[in-house]
N, C-alpha and C positions, 0 to 999 in steps of 0.2 A: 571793770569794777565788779565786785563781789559781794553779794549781799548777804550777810552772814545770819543773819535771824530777821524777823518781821515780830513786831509790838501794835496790838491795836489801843489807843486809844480814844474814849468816850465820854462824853459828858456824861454824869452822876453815874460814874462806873459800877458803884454799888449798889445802886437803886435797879438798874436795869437787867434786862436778859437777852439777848440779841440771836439771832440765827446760832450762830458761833457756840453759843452757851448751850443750846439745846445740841448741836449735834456734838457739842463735845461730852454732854449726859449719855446721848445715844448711842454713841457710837462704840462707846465700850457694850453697852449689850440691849442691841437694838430690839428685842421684843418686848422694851419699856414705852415703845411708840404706840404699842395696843392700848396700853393705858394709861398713857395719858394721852392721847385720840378718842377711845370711846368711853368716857366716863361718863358721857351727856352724849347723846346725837347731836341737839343742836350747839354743844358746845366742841365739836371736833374742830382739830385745826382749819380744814379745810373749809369749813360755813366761818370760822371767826377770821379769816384769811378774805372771804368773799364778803363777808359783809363790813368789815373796816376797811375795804377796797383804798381810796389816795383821802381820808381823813380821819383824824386821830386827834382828839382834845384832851384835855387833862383840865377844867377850867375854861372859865371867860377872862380872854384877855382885856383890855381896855378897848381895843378899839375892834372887838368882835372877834377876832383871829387869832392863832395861835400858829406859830413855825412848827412844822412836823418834823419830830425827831423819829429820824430812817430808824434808829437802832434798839428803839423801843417795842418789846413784845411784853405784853402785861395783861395777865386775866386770872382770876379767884377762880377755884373748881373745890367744890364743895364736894364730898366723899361720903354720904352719909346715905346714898343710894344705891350704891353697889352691890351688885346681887351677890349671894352668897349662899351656898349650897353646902348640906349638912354632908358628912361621910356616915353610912348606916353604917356599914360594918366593911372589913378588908381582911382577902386573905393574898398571902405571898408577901415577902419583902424586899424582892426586885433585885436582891441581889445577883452579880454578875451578869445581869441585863433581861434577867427571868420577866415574865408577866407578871403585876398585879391587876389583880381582880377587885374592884370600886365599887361600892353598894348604894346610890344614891336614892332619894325618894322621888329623884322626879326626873324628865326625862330633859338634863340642860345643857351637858358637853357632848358635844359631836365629837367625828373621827378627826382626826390632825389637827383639835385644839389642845392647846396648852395651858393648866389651872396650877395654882398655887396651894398649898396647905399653909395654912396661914400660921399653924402652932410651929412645925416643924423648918417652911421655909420651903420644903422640896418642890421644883416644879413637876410636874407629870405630864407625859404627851400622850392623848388617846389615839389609839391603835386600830381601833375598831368603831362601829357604827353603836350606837345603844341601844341591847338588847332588853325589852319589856321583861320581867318576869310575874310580875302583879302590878297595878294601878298604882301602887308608893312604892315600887322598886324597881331601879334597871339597874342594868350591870354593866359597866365600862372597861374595859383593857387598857388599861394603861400601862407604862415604860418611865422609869426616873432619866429624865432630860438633864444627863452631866458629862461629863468631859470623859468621866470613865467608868469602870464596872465595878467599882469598889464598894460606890453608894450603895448601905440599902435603907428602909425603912423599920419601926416597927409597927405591924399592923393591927398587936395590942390596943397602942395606947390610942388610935388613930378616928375610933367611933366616938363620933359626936362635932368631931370637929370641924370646923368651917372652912371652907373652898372658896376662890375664885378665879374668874374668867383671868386670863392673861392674852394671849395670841392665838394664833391661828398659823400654823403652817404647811400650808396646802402645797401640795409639787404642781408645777407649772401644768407636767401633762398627764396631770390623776383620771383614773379612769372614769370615774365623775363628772368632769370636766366634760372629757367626749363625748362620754353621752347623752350633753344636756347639748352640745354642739349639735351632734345627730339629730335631737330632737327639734331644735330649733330649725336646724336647716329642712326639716321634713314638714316643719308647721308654714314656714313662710315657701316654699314648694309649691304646698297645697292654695296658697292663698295665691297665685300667681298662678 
């Protein structure tokens, strides 16, 4: 026997969202799991996973109880807190895979995160640590995060405009990494 395709069907097909539905969002371009994961700490998948643990209501049924449908995933996230960081000024426009230089007022993306410009769309991965230059300025290295070198920006039009947090792409063995390992193993050492 040969099965030639699989169809799932579910009760109120359209009302729900299932496993299924999210990883088929995600999986076209998975550093969309940073946000919608961290819009809320206590709203991450992972606490609304642990705390609906094996019960799920929608309503009182008549006689107290309600059948748990497996395939329901269902939760409002309200958007109205997201941090957002202003661009002071930018020079370079990244083209061919050059550096841009990011002026922000305050010190909020690290090395290997990934922010959005919100007018333009472009994502940006920082390159570098944030360097202080005055109490309302650091300066970020960033790189246009696309598929090629063609991208560039304009760094004209790009002061004032508003920023956000996206992901984080840390390499498994950043040197970072080791040396918070080394330090840990030198702290629990000492206590022993």
């Amino acid at each position: 026997m040969r099965i030639s395709g699989f169809t799932t069907v579910r009760p109120n097909m359209a009302e729900t969202r299932t496993y299924e539905d999210f990883m088929k969002f995600l999986s076209v371009k998975p550093a969309r799991l940073g946000l919608v994961s961290t819009l809320y700490d206590q709203y991450t998948i992972t606490h609304l996973t642990e705390a609906l643990q094996n019960i799920y209501t929608k309503g009182k049924a008549k006689n107290g109880f309600k059948d748990i449908d497996s395939f329901v995933v269902e939760w409002n996230i309200a958007v109205n807190r997201i941090k957002r960081v202003p661009i002071l000024r930018v020079e370079g426009d990244g083209c061919n895979g050059a550096d841009i230089l990011f002026y922000f007022p305050e010190n909020y993306y690290q090395k290997f995160d990934t922010f959005i410009i919100e007018k333009t769309r472009d994502l940006i991965i920082v390159m570098n640590r944030p360097q202080r230059l005055r109490d309302n300025e650091f300066l970020v290295v960033g790189k246009i995060n696309d598929s090629d070198y063609t991208s560039a920006i304009d760094p004209s039009a790009l002061a004032g405009e508003m920023t956000r947090f996206v992901t984080n792409y840390m390499p498994e063995l950043h040197e970072e990494g080791k040396l918070l390992e080394v330090l840990l193993c030198i702290a629990l050492l000492r206590l022993f």
